[in-house]
KOLNUSE-591323 format. One record per residue: residue in three letters; z negated, x negated, y of N, C-alpha, C in turn. Coordinates in steps of 0.05 Angstrom, whole numbers, plus 32768, in hexadecimal, padded with zeros to 4 digits. Each point is the difference from the previous one (the first is absolute). Example, Ala and Ser with C-alpha at 12.3 -4.5 7.8 and 13.67 -1.06 7.14 Angstrom:
BEGIN
ALA7F647EF87F8E80008012801880007FEE8018 SER800E800780157FFF7FF080187FF2800F8016 
***
This chain:
BEGIN
UNK7975778989917FE580077FF77FFB801E8001 UNK7FEF800B7FEF7FFA801C80007FF280088019 UNK80078017800B7FF3800A80187FE6800E7FF8 UNK7FEA7FF9800C7FE6800B7FF87FF680138015 UNK7FF180147FF87FF5801480127FE67FF6800D UNK7FF9800B80177FE67FFA800C7FEA80127FF7 UNK800780147FF17FEB80127FF57FED7FF07FEE UNK7FE6800480027FEE7FF57FED8003800E7FE5 UNK7FF77FF47FEA8002800D7FE67FF1801A8000 UNK7FE98002800E7FF180188002800F8016800F UNK800D7FF98016800F801380108018800B7FF0 UNK800E7FEE7FF3801880087FF17FF880137FE9 UNK7FEB7FFA7FF27FF780117FEB7FF7801B800A UNK7FF3800080187FF88019800C801880128006 UNK80147FF4800C801880108008800F800A7FE7 UNK80027FEF7FEC800E80087FE77FF280187FF3 UNK7FE67FFF7FFF7FF180177FF5800080188012 UNK7FFE7FFC801A7FFE80158013801980127FFF UNK80177FF47FFC801980108000800A80067FE4 UNK7FED80017FED8006800B7FE680067FEC7FEA UNK7FF77FE7800280057FED7FEB801C7FF48001 UNK80057FF18015801B7FF6800580027FE27FFA UNK80197FF77FFF80067FE38000800F7FF98019 UNK7FF87FEB800E800D7FF8801980137FE97FFB UNK80178001800E80137FEA800180067FFB801D UNK7FFB7FE8800980047FF9801C801E7FFE8006 UNK800980118013801C8000800880067FF2801A UNK7FED8003801380057FF6801B7FE67FF4800B UNK80037FE9800D7FE97FF3800D800B7FF6801B UNK7FF5800A8016800C7FFC801A80017FE28007 UNK7FEB7FF17FFA80007FE3800780147FF07FEF UNK800A800C7FEB80157FF37FEF801C800B8006 UNK8001801A8003801A800E800380068008801D UNK7FEF7FF7801280038005801D7FF5801B8008 UNK7FF6800280197FF68019800B80188010800A UNK800E800C7FEE8019800D80068002801B7FF1 UNK80058015800F8003801A7FF4801880007FED UNK80167FF4800880187FFF7FEE7FFA7FF27FE6 UNK7FF17FE980027FF97FF17FE77FEE80107FEE UNK7FED800E800D7FED80107FF0800F80167FF1 UNK8012800E800E800F80167FF480137FF67FEB UNK800C7FE9800480127FF47FED7FF17FFA7FE6 UNK7FE77FF780027FF07FF97FE97FF480187FF2 UNK7FFA8015800F7FEE80157FF6800D801C7FFC UNK80178005800C800D801A7FFC800880047FE3 UNK7FFF80197FF8800880087FE57FF07FF27FEA UNK7FE77FF980057FF07FF27FED7FEB80137FF3 UNK8002801A80057FEB80127FF67FE87FFF8012 UNK7FE9800B7FF67FE7800080107FF87FE38008 UNK7FF67FFD80187FF87FE5800A7FE68002800E UNK7FF37FE980027FE77FFD800F80047FEA8015 UNK7FFC8007801980017FED80157FE47FF88009 UNK7FFA7FE680027FE67FF7800880037FEF8019 UNK7FEF8005801480017FF2801A7FE57FF28004 UNK80027FE780077FE87FF080047FFD7FFA801E UNK7FEC800D800C7FFC7FFC801D7FE47FF68006 UNK7FFC7FE77FFF7FE57FF580067FEC800A7FED UNK7FED8010800A7FEB800B7FEF800980187FF0 UNK8018800A8005800A80187FF380147FFA7FEA UNK7FFD80107FEB801580017FEB8006801D7FFD UNK8018800880078008801C7FFF801D80027FF7 UNK800980187FFB801C80037FF78007801C7FFA UNK801680037FF1800B801A7FF9800B80007FE4 UNK7FFA80167FF2800C80057FE5801680148004 UNK80197FF77FFA8018801180048007800B7FE4 UNK7FFB801A7FFC8002800B7FE5801C80007FF5 UNK801480028011801C80027FF780107FE8800A UNK80157FFB7FF380127FEA8009800B8008801B UNK7FFC7FEE801480098007801B80197FF18009 UNK800E800D801280197FF5800B7FFE8001801E UNK80147FF5800D80018002801D8004801D8008 UNK7FF1800980148003801B800C7FFA80167FEC UNK7FF17FFA7FEB7FF880157FED7FE380088006 UNK7FF780167FF47FE5800A80057FF280047FE5 UNK7FE97FF37FFD7FF080037FE77FE37FFF8008 UNK7FEE800C7FF07FE37FFF80067FF57FE47FFB UNK7FED7FF8800F7FF27FE77FFC7FE280048001 UNK7FF17FEE7FF47FE3800080017FF87FE6800D UNK7FF2800280177FF57FE9800D7FE57FF97FF5 UNK7FF97FE67FFF7FE67FF87FF67FF67FE8800F UNK7FE67FFB7FFF7FF47FE9800C7FE97FF77FEF UNK7FFC7FE67FFE7FE97FF57FF17FE87FFE8012 UNK7FEA800B7FF67FE67FFD800E7FED7FF27FEC UNK7FFF7FE680017FEF7FF07FEE800780077FE3 UNK80197FFE7FF9800A80057FE57FFF801E7FF8 UNK7FF8801280128003801C7FFB8018800A8010 UNK800D80157FF580198009800C7FFC801B800E UNK8009800180198001801A800F801D80098001 UNK8004801A8002801B800A7FFD800780158015 UNK801A80018007800A80148012801C80087FF7 UNK8005801A7FFA801A80097FF7801180078018 UNK801A7FF87FFE8014800880148016800F7FF1 UNK800580188009801280127FF1801D7FF98002 UNK801180127FF4801C7FFA7FFF800F8003801A UNK7FF3800D8014800D8003801A7FFF7FE78010 UNK7FF07FEC7FF87FFF7FE7800E80177FEF7FF7 UNK800A7FEF801280177FEF7FF87FF77FEB7FED UNK800E7FFD7FEA7FFB7FEA7FEE800A7FE7800D UNK801380038012800A7FE9800F7FEC7FFA8015 UNK7FE77FF97FF77FEA7FFC801380037FE4800D UNK80147FF17FF980047FE7800D800A8004801C UNK7FF77FF0801280088002801C801E7FFC8003 UNK800C80128010801D7FFD800680037FFC801E UNK80137FEF800880027FF9801D800780198011 UNK800E80137FF48007801880107FEB80167FFD UNK7FE97FFA7FF67FEC80147FFC7FE67FF7800B UNK7FF3801280107FE67FF9800D7FE9800B7FF0 UNK7FE97FF680067FE7800A7FF37FFD801E8007 UNK7FFE80117FEB7FFE801D80047FE6800B7FF5 UNK7FEB7FF080007FE680087FF5800280077FE3 UNK80127FF27FF1800280047FE47FE77FF77FF1 UNK7FFE80097FE77FE87FF87FF180007FE27FFA UNK80177FF47FFE80017FE47FF8801B7FF48008 UNK80007FEA800F80187FF380097FFD7FE27FFF UNK80137FF37FF27FFE7FE37FFC80177FF28010 UNK7FF87FEC800F80137FF0800E7FFF7FE47FF5 UNK80137FFA7FEE80007FE57FF380057FEA8014 UNK80148004801180087FEB80137FE87FF88012 UNK7FF18013800A7FEA7FFA80117FE57FFC7FF1 UNK800180057FE57FE97FFC7FEF7FE980128009 UNK8006801A80047FEC801380088004801A7FF1 UNK7FE9800E7FFB8001801A7FF47FEF80138010 UNK800A801980047FF2801380107FFC801A7FF1 UNK7FEB800F80067FFA80197FF47FF480128015 UNK8001801B7FFB7FF3801180137FE180007FFB UNK7FF2800D80137FE37FFF7FFF7FF4800C7FE6 UNK800C80177FF77FF7800D7FE880037FEE7FE8 UNK80167FF17FFE80047FEE7FE97FEC7FE98001 UNK7FFB7FF580177FEC7FEB80037FE580097FF5 UNK7FF8801980077FE6800B7FF87FFF80047FE2 UNK8015800B7FF4800180057FE47FFE7FE77FEF UNK800C7FEB800B80007FE67FF17FE77FF08006 UNK7FEF800980137FE87FF2800680047FE78010 UNK80167FFF800F80057FE880107FF58004801C UNK7FF07FEF800B7FF18004801880107FF9801A UNK8018800B8003800F7FFB8018801980138002 UNK800B8002801780188011800480137FF08011 UNK800B7FEB7FF580137FF0800E80107FF17FEB UNK80177FF6800780107FF17FEC7FF17FEA7FF3 UNK80037FFD7FE67FF27FEA7FF180157FEA7FFB UNK7FF97FE8800980117FE97FFB7FFC7FF77FE3 UNK80157FF77FF37FFD7FF67FE580107FE67FFC UNK7FF97FF27FEC800D7FE67FFB800F7FFF7FE5 UNK7FFE80167FF1800E80007FE68006801D7FF8 UNK801680047FF38007801B7FF5800D7FFB7FE5 UNK7FF6800E7FEB800B7FFE7FE58007801B7FF6 UNK801580027FF0800880197FF380037FFB7FE2 UNK7FF480117FF080007FFE7FE3800E80187FF4 UNK80107FFB7FEC800A80167FEF7FE880097FEF UNK7FFD801A7FFE7FE8800C7FF4800980107FE7 UNK7FFA7FF57FE8800A800C7FE87FEA80097FED UNK800680167FF27FEE80077FEA80017FEA7FEB UNK7FEA7FFE7FF17FFF7FEB7FEC801680017FEB UNK800B80187FFB801680037FED801A8006800E UNK80027FF8801A80198005800F80177FF17FF2 UNK8018800B800380177FF47FF280067FE4800B UNK7FF67FFA801880067FE5800B7FF07FEA7FF2 UNK7FEB80087FF17FF17FEB7FF2800380037FE2 UNK801380107FF7800480037FE480097FE67FF3 UNK800C7FEF801080097FE67FF47FE97FF07FF6 UNK7FE88006800A7FE87FF27FF67FF4800C7FE7 UNK800B80167FF77FF5800E7FE97FFF7FEE7FE7 UNK80167FF17FFC80017FF07FE87FE97FEC7FFF UNK7FFB7FF380177FEA7FED80017FE5800E7FFA UNK7FFC8018800C7FE7800E7FFC7FFE800A7FE3 UNK801680077FF37FFF80087FE57FF77FE97FEE UNK800A7FE880077FF77FE87FF07FE27FFC8003 UNK7FF6800480197FE37FFD80057FF180167FF1 UNK800C801980007FF380167FF27FFF7FFA7FE2 UNK80157FF47FF580007FF97FE47FE97FED7FFA UNK7FFD7FEC80117FEA7FED7FFD7FE5800E8001 UNK7FFE801480137FE8800F80037FFA80107FE7 UNK8014800C7FF57FFC80107FE77FF87FEE7FE9 UNK800B7FE87FFF7FF87FED7FEB7FE27FF98003 UNK7FF87FFB80197FE47FFA80067FEE80187FF8 UNK8009801880077FF280187FF87FFC80027FE2 UNK80157FFB7FF17FFE80027FE37FEF7FEA7FF4 UNK80017FE8800C7FF07FEA7FF77FE280058004 UNK7FFA800A80187FE4800680067FF580157FED UNK801080157FFB7FF780147FEC7FFB7FF47FE5 UNK80137FEF7FF77FFD7FF47FE67FE77FEE7FFF UNK7FFC7FF080167FE97FEE80017FE580107FFE UNK7FFF8017800E7FE880107FFF7FFA800B7FE4 UNK801680067FF27FFD800C7FE57FF77FEC7FEB UNK80087FE780047FF97FEB7FEB7FE97FEF8009 UNK7FF5800680187FE97FF0800A7FE880027FED UNK7FF37FE97FFD7FE780007FF17FEB7FF18010 UNK7FE8800B80037FEB7FF2800F7FFA7FE47FF4 UNK7FF57FEF80117FFB7FE47FF97FF17FFE7FE5 UNK800C7FF07FEE7FF47FFA7FE57FFB801A7FF0 UNK800C801680087FFB801A7FF27FE280077FFE UNK7FF17FF980157FE4800580017FFA801E8000 UNK8012800F800C7FFE801D8001801C800C7FFD UNK8001801A7FFC801A800C7FFC800C800B801A UNK7FEE800780138009800B80197FF17FF58018 UNK800E7FF880147FF47FF680197FF780198011 UNK7FE87FFE800B7FF68015801280037FF7801D UNK800E8010800F80057FFB801D7FF280158010 UNK7FED7FF880117FF180138011800E8003801B UNK800580198008800C8006801A7FEA80088013 UNK7FFD7FF180167FEC80058015800D8004801B UNK7FF4800E8011800B8002801B7FF88019800F UNK8006800280197FF980188010800C80197FF5 UNK7FF480168006800A801A7FF7801C8004800B UNK8012800A7FEF801C8006800980127FE88001 UNK7FF77FE87FF780117FE88002801780007FEC UNK7FFE800F7FEA801580017FED7FF97FF57FE4 UNK7FE680007FF97FF87FF67FE6800B80127FE9 UNK7FFB801A8002800A80127FEB801F80007FFF UNK800C7FFF8018801D80008002800C7FE77FF2 UNK7FF17FE98001800A7FE87FF3800080047FE2 UNK7FEB800C7FF5800080057FE3801880137FF9 UNK80038015800F801680137FFB801B7FF18001 UNK80037FEE801280197FF1800380057FED7FE9 UNK7FEB7FF37FF780027FEE7FE8800880107FE8 UNK7FF380177FFC800680117FE9801D800A8002 UNK800980078018801B800A800480157FEC7FF8 UNK7FFB7FE6800780137FEB7FFA80047FFE7FE2 UNK7FE980017FF180027FFC7FE3800A801A7FF1 UNK7FFB8017800C800980187FF4801D80078006 UNK800B7FF38015801C80048007800480198011 UNK7FEB800C800A8002801680137FE68003800F UNK8002800C80177FE8800280127FEB80137FF4 UNK7FE87FF67FFE7FEA80107FF57FE87FFF8013 UNK7FEE80147FFD7FE9800280127FE780087FF0 UNK7FF97FEE7FEE7FE880067FEF7FE680008011 UNK7FFE7FEB80107FE87FFE8011800480118019 UNK7FEC801180068001801080187FFF7FEF8019 UNK80118007801380017FF080197FF980128017 UNK7FEE7FF780117FF880108018800F7FF88018 UNK7FF7800A8017800C7FF9801A7FF97FE48007 UNK800C7FF780167FFA7FE480097FE37FFD8009 UNK7FF2801680077FE67FFD800B7FEA80097FED UNK800680117FEC7FEB800B7FEF7FFF7FF37FE5 UNK80177FFE7FF280007FF67FE57FF380157FED UNK80047FFC7FE67FF480137FED7FF17FF27FE9 UNK80027FE57FFE7FF47FF27FEA7FE17FFE8004 UNK7FF180117FF27FE37FFD80017FF47FF97FE5 UNK80127FFB7FEC7FF87FF87FE6800B7FE47FFA UNK7FF27FF27FEF800B7FE77FF6801480067FEA UNK80197FF98003801480057FEC800D7FE67FF6 UNK80037FFE7FE6800D7FE97FF48019800A7FF3 UNK80177FF8800B801A800A7FF7800E7FEC7FEF UNK800580077FE780117FF07FEE801B800E7FFE UNK80157FF08002801B800B7FFF800E7FFA7FE6 UNK800B80147FF4800D7FFD7FE6801D7FF78005 UNK80087FEC7FF2801C7FF78001801180127FEF UNK80128010800C800F80137FF080137FF37FED UNK80087FE7800580127FF37FED7FF27FF77FE7 UNK7FE97FF480037FF27FF57FE97FEB80137FF5 UNK7FFB8017800E7FED80147FF77FE47FF37FFD UNK7FF87FF080137FE67FF480007FF87FFA801D UNK7FE67FFC80057FF67FFC801C800B7FE5800B UNK80068000801980087FE7800E7FE77FEF8002 UNK80037FE680047FE97FED7FFF7FEF7FFF801A UNK7FFD8016800D7FEF800180187FF5801C8004 UNK7FE98001800E7FF4801A80077FFB7FFF801E UNK80088014800F7FFB8002801C7FE780118005 UNK7FED7FF5800E7FE6800E80047FFF800A801D UNK8000801A80038000800C801B7FE480088008 UNK7FF87FF880187FE480058009800180128019 UNK7FE8800A80067FFD800F801980067FEE8018 UNK800B800C801580077FF080177FE87FF6800F UNK80047FE9800D7FEA7FF5801280008010801A UNK7FE9800A80087FFE800F80187FF07FF28016 UNK7FFF800B80177FF27FF580167FE180037FFC UNK7FF17FEC80077FE380007FFF7FF780077FE3 UNK7FF280167FFC7FF580067FE6801280127FEF UNK80188007800B801280127FF180117FF07FEC UNK800B800F7FED80127FF37FED7FF17FF27FE9 UNK800E7FEE7FF37FF57FF37FE87FE77FF18007 UNK7FEB80067FEF7FE67FF2800380047FE27FFA UNK7FF77FEF801180057FE37FFD7FF37FF57FE7 UNK7FE9800B7FF87FF27FF67FE8801080077FE6 UNK801080158001801080087FE980157FEB7FF9 UNK80097FF1801580167FED7FFC7FF87FEA7FEC UNK7FE87FF680027FF77FEC7FED7FFF800A7FE4 UNK7FF780197FFD8000800C7FE5801C80037FF4 UNK801380078012801C80037FF7800A7FE57FF7 UNK7FFC7FEC8011800A7FE57FFA7FF67FF67FE5 UNK7FE680057FFA7FF47FF67FE7800580127FE8 UNK800E80178005800880117FE97FEB80147FF8 UNK7FED800680117FEB80137FF98008801E8004 UNK80158005800F8008801B8006801880087FEF UNK7FFE80187FF3801680097FF080128014800F UNK801680077FF380138012800C7FF4801B8007 UNK8009800B80177FF8801B800A7FE48002800B UNK7FF47FE980067FE68001800E8003800D801B UNK7FEF801380078001800E80197FF07FEF8015 UNK800E7FF580147FF27FEF80137FEE80118012 UNK7FEB7FF380097FED800B80137FFD7FEC8017 UNK80098008801880007FED80167FE47FF78008 UNK7FEC800F7FF97FE47FFA80097FF17FEE7FED UNK80097FFF7FE67FF17FF07FED80127FF67FEA UNK7FF97FE97FF580107FF47FEB7FF8800B7FE5 UNK80117FFB7FEC7FFA80087FE47FE87FF17FF6 UNK7FF1800C7FEE7FE87FF37FF5800280007FE1 UNK7FF37FEC7FF3800080007FE37FF4801B7FF6 UNK800C80097FEA7FF880197FF5801480178007 UNK80107FFB8014801580148007801480017FEA UNK800B80187FFB801480037FEA80187FEF8003 UNK80077FF8801980177FEE80047FF87FE38003 UNK7FE77FF97FFA7FF77FE4800280037FF27FE6 UNK800D7FE9800080047FF07FE87FEB7FEA8000 UNK7FED80007FEE7FEA7FED800080097FE47FFA UNK80117FFC7FEC80097FE67FF9801E7FFE8000 UNK800B7FFC8018801E7FFF8003800B7FE77FF3 UNK801880037FF4800E7FEA7FF480147FF48015 UNK800D7FEB7FF980137FF48012801680138007 UNK800880117FED8015801380057FF980168014 UNK7FE5800480047FF7801480137FFE7FF6801C UNK80007FE680047FFD7FF4801A801A80028010 UNK7FFD7FFC801A80177FFE8012800A7FE48000 UNK801A7FFC7FFC800C7FE57FFE80107FF98019 UNK800680138010800E7FFB801A7FFA80188012 UNK7FFD7FFB801A7FFC8016801380167FFE8016 UNK8008801780098014800280157FF680118017 UNK7FFE7FF480187FF980108018801A800D800A UNK7FFF801B80028018800F80087FFC8009801D UNK80137FF9801180008008801C801B800C8008 UNK7FFF801380128018800B800D800A7FEA8014 UNK80187FF67FFC800A7FEA801180018009801E UNK8003801A800580028009801B7FE68000800F UNK7FEA80007FF27FE68002800D7FEC7FE97FF9 UNK800A7FED7FF17FEE7FEB7FF77FF37FF08017 UNK800E7FFD80167FF47FF180167FEC80108011 UNK7FFE801A7FF97FED8012800F7FE780067FF0 UNK7FFB7FF17FEB7FE780047FF07FE87FFC8012 UNK7FEC80117FFD7FE87FFE80117FF07FE87FF7 UNK7FED7FF880117FEF7FEA7FF97FEF80067FE8 UNK7FF880197FFD7FF080087FE980107FFD7FE6 UNK80198009800180127FFE7FE980057FE37FF9 UNK80057FEF801480067FE47FFB7FE77FF27FF4 UNK7FE8800880097FE77FF57FF57FFD80087FE3 UNK800880197FF97FFE80097FE480137FF07FEE UNK80187FFC800A80147FF17FF17FF77FE37FFB UNK7FF57FF480147FF77FE47FFD7FE87FFF7FED UNK7FEF801580007FE980017FEE800A80037FE3 UNK801480117FFC800B80047FE5800D7FE67FF7 UNK800E7FF28011800C7FE67FF87FEB7FEC7FF7 UNK7FE98000800D7FEA7FEE7FF77FF780077FE3 UNK7FFF801A7FFB7FF880087FE580157FF97FEB UNK801A8003800880167FF97FEE7FFF7FE27FFA UNK7FFA7FF080147FFF7FE37FFC7FE97FF97FED UNK7FE9800E80047FE97FFB7FEF800780067FE3 UNK800F80157FFC800880087FE480187FF17FF6 UNK800C7FEF801180177FF07FF8801980107FFE UNK80018018800C801880117FFE80147FF98016 UNK80187FF87FF780167FFA80138009801A800D UNK80058000801A80088018800E80177FFB8013 UNK80108015800480187FFF80117FFF80188013 UNK801380008012800480168013801A800E7FFA UNK8000801B8001801780107FFC800580108019 UNK80167FFB800F8006800F8018801580157FF9 UNK7FF980198005801180177FF9800E800C8019 UNK801180147FFB800D800E801680137FEE8010 UNK80097FEB7FF580117FED8010801A800E8009 UNK800A80147FF08019800D80077FFD80128018 UNK7FE7800680097FFC801280177FFB7FF08019 UNK80017FE57FFF7FFC7FF08018801780058014 UNK7FF98000801980138007801580197FEF8000 UNK7FFE7FE77FFB80177FEE8002800B7FF67FE6 UNK7FF9800E7FEA80097FF87FE6801480157FF5 UNK80187FF77FF8801480127FF47FFF7FFC7FE2 UNK800E80127FF280027FFE7FE3800C7FE67FF8 UNK80147FF6800F800D7FE77FFA7FEC7FE88001 UNK7FEB800280107FEC7FEB80027FF07FFD7FE7 UNK7FFE80167FF07FEF7FFF7FE8800A7FEB7FEC UNK801A7FFA8002800C7FED7FEC7FF57FE38004 UNK7FF77FFA80197FF57FE680057FE980048014 UNK7FEC80107FF77FEC800A80127FEE7FEA800B UNK7FFC7FEB7FF17FEE7FEB8009800C7FEE8016 UNK801A80048005800E7FF18016800380128018 UNK7FF880197FFE8002801380167FEA7FFA8015 UNK80087FFA80197FED7FF780147FE980138005 UNK8004801B80027FE8801180047FED7FFF7FE9 UNK800A7FFC7FE77FEE7FFE7FE97FF27FE58000 UNK800E7FEB80077FF37FE580027FE980008014 UNK8004800F80167FEA800180147FE8800F7FF4 UNK800580157FF07FEA800E7FF37FF17FEE7FEC UNK800F7FF17FF17FF47FEE7FEC7FEE7FEB800E UNK800A7FF680177FF17FEC800F7FE6800C800B UNK8001801A80087FE9800E800A7FEA80027FEA UNK800980087FE87FED80037FEA7FF47FE47FF9 UNK80117FEC80007FF67FE47FFB7FEC7FF88015 UNK8006800680197FEF7FF780167FE5800F8001 UNK8002801B7FFD7FE8801180047FEE80027FE7 UNK800C7FFF7FE87FF080047FE87FFE7FE77FEE UNK80107FEB80077FFE7FE77FF2800E7FFE7FE5 UNK801180137FF9800F7FFE7FE780177FEC8004 UNK80067FF17FEA80177FEE8001801980108002 UNK80147FF6800E8019800E8003800D80057FE5 UNK7FFD7FEE7FEE800C80037FE57FF380167FF0 UNK7FE8800980087FF280167FF28004801B800D UNK80118002801480068019800E801B800B7FF7 UNK7FFF80177FF28018800B7FF48008801A800F UNK801A80068000800A8017800E800F80127FED UNK7FFA801A8002800E80147FEF800780198010 UNK8012800F7FF58007801A800B7FFC80147FE9 UNK7FEA801080017FFA80137FEB801380187FFF UNK8001800D7FEA800E80197FFE7FED80178008 UNK8005800C80177FEE8014800A800E801B8004 UNK801A7FFF8008800F80198005801B80007FF3 UNK80077FEB7FF2801B7FFD7FF5800280107FE6 UNK801880077FF98006800E7FE7800D7FED7FEC UNK800C7FEB800A800E7FED7FEF7FF57FE38004 UNK80027FF07FEB7FF77FE5800180147FEF8010 UNK7FF67FEB800C80107FED80107FFC7FE47FF5 UNK80157FF37FF67FFD7FE57FF47FF37FEC8013 UNK80058003801A7FF47FED80137FE280048001 UNK7FF7801980027FE380057FFF7FF47FF77FE6 UNK800E80057FEA7FF67FF87FE67FFA7FE27FFF UNK80127FF0800B7FFC7FE37FFF7FE77FF88010 UNK7FFB800C80177FE87FFA800F7FE780087FF0 UNK800080177FF37FE980097FF17FFC7FEE7FE8 UNK80157FFA7FF17FFD7FEF7FE87FF87FE38008 UNK800A7FF680167FF97FE580097FE37FFF8007 UNK7FF68014800D7FE3800180077FEF80017FE7 UNK800880117FED7FF180037FE780007FE57FF1 UNK80177FF37FFF80017FE67FF27FED7FEC800D UNK7FFE8000801B7FEE7FEE800D7FE380057FF9 UNK7FF9801A7FFD7FE580087FF87FFA7FF67FE4 UNK801380037FEE7FFB7FF67FE47FFD7FE27FFF UNK800F7FF280117FFC7FE380017FE47FF9800A UNK7FF7801080147FE57FFB800B7FEB80057FEB UNK800480157FEF7FED80067FEB80007FEA7FEB UNK80177FF47FFB80017FE97FED7FEF7FE9800B UNK80017FFC801B7FEF7FEB800C7FE380057FFB UNK7FF8801A80027FE480087FFB7FF87FF97FE3 UNK801280087FED7FFA7FFB7FE47FFF7FE27FF9 UNK80127FF1800D80007FE37FFB7FE67FF3800B UNK7FF8800880187FE87FF5800B7FE880087FEF UNK800080197FF57FEA80097FEF7FFD7FEE7FE7 UNK80177FF97FF47FFF7FEE7FE97FF57FE58007 UNK80097FF580177FF77FE680087FE280008005 UNK7FF68016800D7FE4800380057FF080017FE6 UNK800980107FED7FF280027FE680007FE57FF2 UNK80167FF1800180027FE67FF47FEC7FED800C UNK7FFE8001801B7FED7FEE800D7FE380077FF9 UNK7FFA801A7FFD7FE580087FF97FF97FF67FE4 UNK801380037FED7FFC7FF67FE57FFC7FE27FFF UNK80107FF2800F7FFD7FE380017FE67FF7800B UNK7FF6800E80157FE67FFA800B7FEA80067FED UNK800280167FF07FEC80077FEC7FFF7FEB7FEA UNK80187FF67FF880007FEC7FEB7FF57FE68009 UNK80067FF980197FF67FE6800B7FE280008004 UNK7FF5801880047FE3800280057FF080017FE6 UNK800E80037FE97FF280017FE67FF77FE37FF7 
***
């Protein structure tokens, strides 16, 4: 049977990211291969960089050995300890023995780190205990010791898996091309309108403008920044902007319009709540200058007196930074719930768009390929579902283009998948609208 590690998934991901995006291969497990220095060295010598993890009751600590070590050799090591899934670190230089394993002919010499496998104890000097945040200065008893080979993601030892990954990449590229093609040939339900209008709502700095830039980049084939993007705390969108994207292949507009609004602010700041209803019903035209203190009024140059179906919002997306969505204030959550009530009144289907997923602490680029199965992301989705009441199927995850120079097919797929979901939601709105009109006509006829 395969030998399994005692590290939790969270701890393993933390260590992999902490030491530069590594892949771990378990080489030695004391309870399986015996608590023996000879057995450990036999399994782990000449294996390149390794990570040793020691489990001592309430403690999980260990050492990252940067170079392949041998008996009686000297290499630098980095000691670490977990403090509630956070890592503390202590460097030990090249003058310390890499042969930190206890030897029968060697006594404790106040070294920074000394492991005795046979007695199942590890000792460190006082300074090392303090740097690691461990509240004691005596040998720590342990019940398990594991050693992992620590490889870069493109290390030659895992090149044998390249063929498999290339096959998956080929499938990913096919999905990318299919999504692009689907977006280009999409037509709104029953051709009631030519372009779907998608309203982007959310706190200032959440990534609304960046999402539009990202969508445009995907279709243009290179990174673009038409919509100005502010900092994470200020934002720059103070006008209502309706962005139509031209398909360079067909030389015509794509069948959707992204509507960017002023960010929602705390208390009375940000987008005026009364403006939202006017936007949803199609009364506000492009480039309207928002005023946080008052809503638009009839007679304004940007006010549309008699909006058509094409002017209305057909789908809304709440945009949140995935890293801070659980820290929304009570005032902000109350605003969001109020907006949702208005959306429901207008019959507008709405979804959630979680951005900045690539900057999450425990998410690597490789996780983006199957982001909805990534445990840290799943926990975020459950938080949004629990706190704001959105269905899990309506919570979408993307990684916007914010600082990149080149497109990434994996990011493209996330962006296109989210856009496709929004268009499907808009179709639901149009279908419900037809059913409602049919029912009204039938009631009118029956009352004659």
């Amino acid at each position: 049977m395969a030998v399994a590690t005692r590290l939790t998934g969270m701890q393993e991901k933390k260590l992999q990211n902490y030491f530069g995006g590594k892949q771990f291969t378990l080489l030695y497990k004391a309870t399986v291969h015996e608590f023996s220095e000879d057995n450990l060295l036999q399994k782990c010598c000449d294996q390149g960089p390794t990570v040793m993890v020691i489990y001592g009751g309430a403690y999980v600590l260990g050492a990252y050995i940067r170079e392949s070590y041998k008996r009686d050799d000297r290499v630098p090591i980095v000691l670490f300890a977990f403090q509630e899934n956070e890592i503390s670190e202590c460097n030990i230089g090249v003058d310390s023995p890499s042969s930190f394993l206890y030897q029968y002919n060697r006594k404790w010499d106040d070294s920074g780190f000394l492991l005795n496998l046979e007695q199942k104890k590890v000792n460190m000097n006082l300074d090392t205990f303090k740097k690691l945040g461990l509240p004691q200065n005596r040998p720590i008893s342990f019940e398990e010791c594991e050693v992992f080979r620590c490889e870069d993601l493109l290390d030659k030892r895992i090149m044998k898996g390249i063929t498999h990954r290339l096959l998956k990449l080929s499938c990913r590229n096919r999905l990318h091309d299919k999504l692009l093609a689907d977006m280009r040939i999409y037509r709104p339900h029953r051709d009631l309108i030519h372009q779907i209008r998608i309203l982007l709502l959310g706190p200032t700095g959440a990534g609304k403008s960046s999402f539009f830039n990202s969508v445009k980049s995907v279709f243009r084939g290179h990174v673009t920044h038409q919509a100005l993007v502010g900092s994470d705390t200020t934002g720059v969108s103070d006008k209502y902007r309706t962005y139509s994207i031209k398909d360079p292949r067909a030389d015509r507009p794509l069948p959707f319009i992204l509507c960017d609004s002023m960010g929602l602010g705390e208390r009375e700041k940000g987008l005026c709540m009364d403006d939202i209803v006017y936007i949803l019903k199609g009364h506000i035209s492009d480039r309207y200058q928002f005023d946080s203190t008052k809503a638009i009024t009839p007679g304004h140059s940007n006010y549309i007196d008699y909006p058509l179906l094409k002017d209305r919002i057909h789908c809304a997306a709440f945009v949140f930074d995935i890293n801070s969505v659980e820290y929304l204030s009570r005032d902000m959550m109350a605003k969001i719930k109020k907006i949702r009530r208005e959306l429901i009144k207008c019959g507008v289907v709405h979804v959630v768009l979680l951005t900045h997923v690539d900057s999450m602490d425990l998410v690597t680029r490789g996780d983006l390929r199957d982001i909805y199965s990534c445990m840290p992301v799943k926990l975020k989705l459950e938080t949004v579902h629990r706190e704001l009441g959105f269905a899990l199927s309506d919570i979408l995850v993307v990684s916007n283009y914010t600082s990149e120079w080149e497109l990434d097919p994996v990011k493209d797929v996330l962006i296109l998948s989210a856009l496709r979901q929004m268009l499907w939601a808009a179709d639901d709105f149009l279908e419900d609208l037809l059913l409602e009109e049919t029912e009204i006509k039938e009631n009118e006829l029956s009352s004659v």
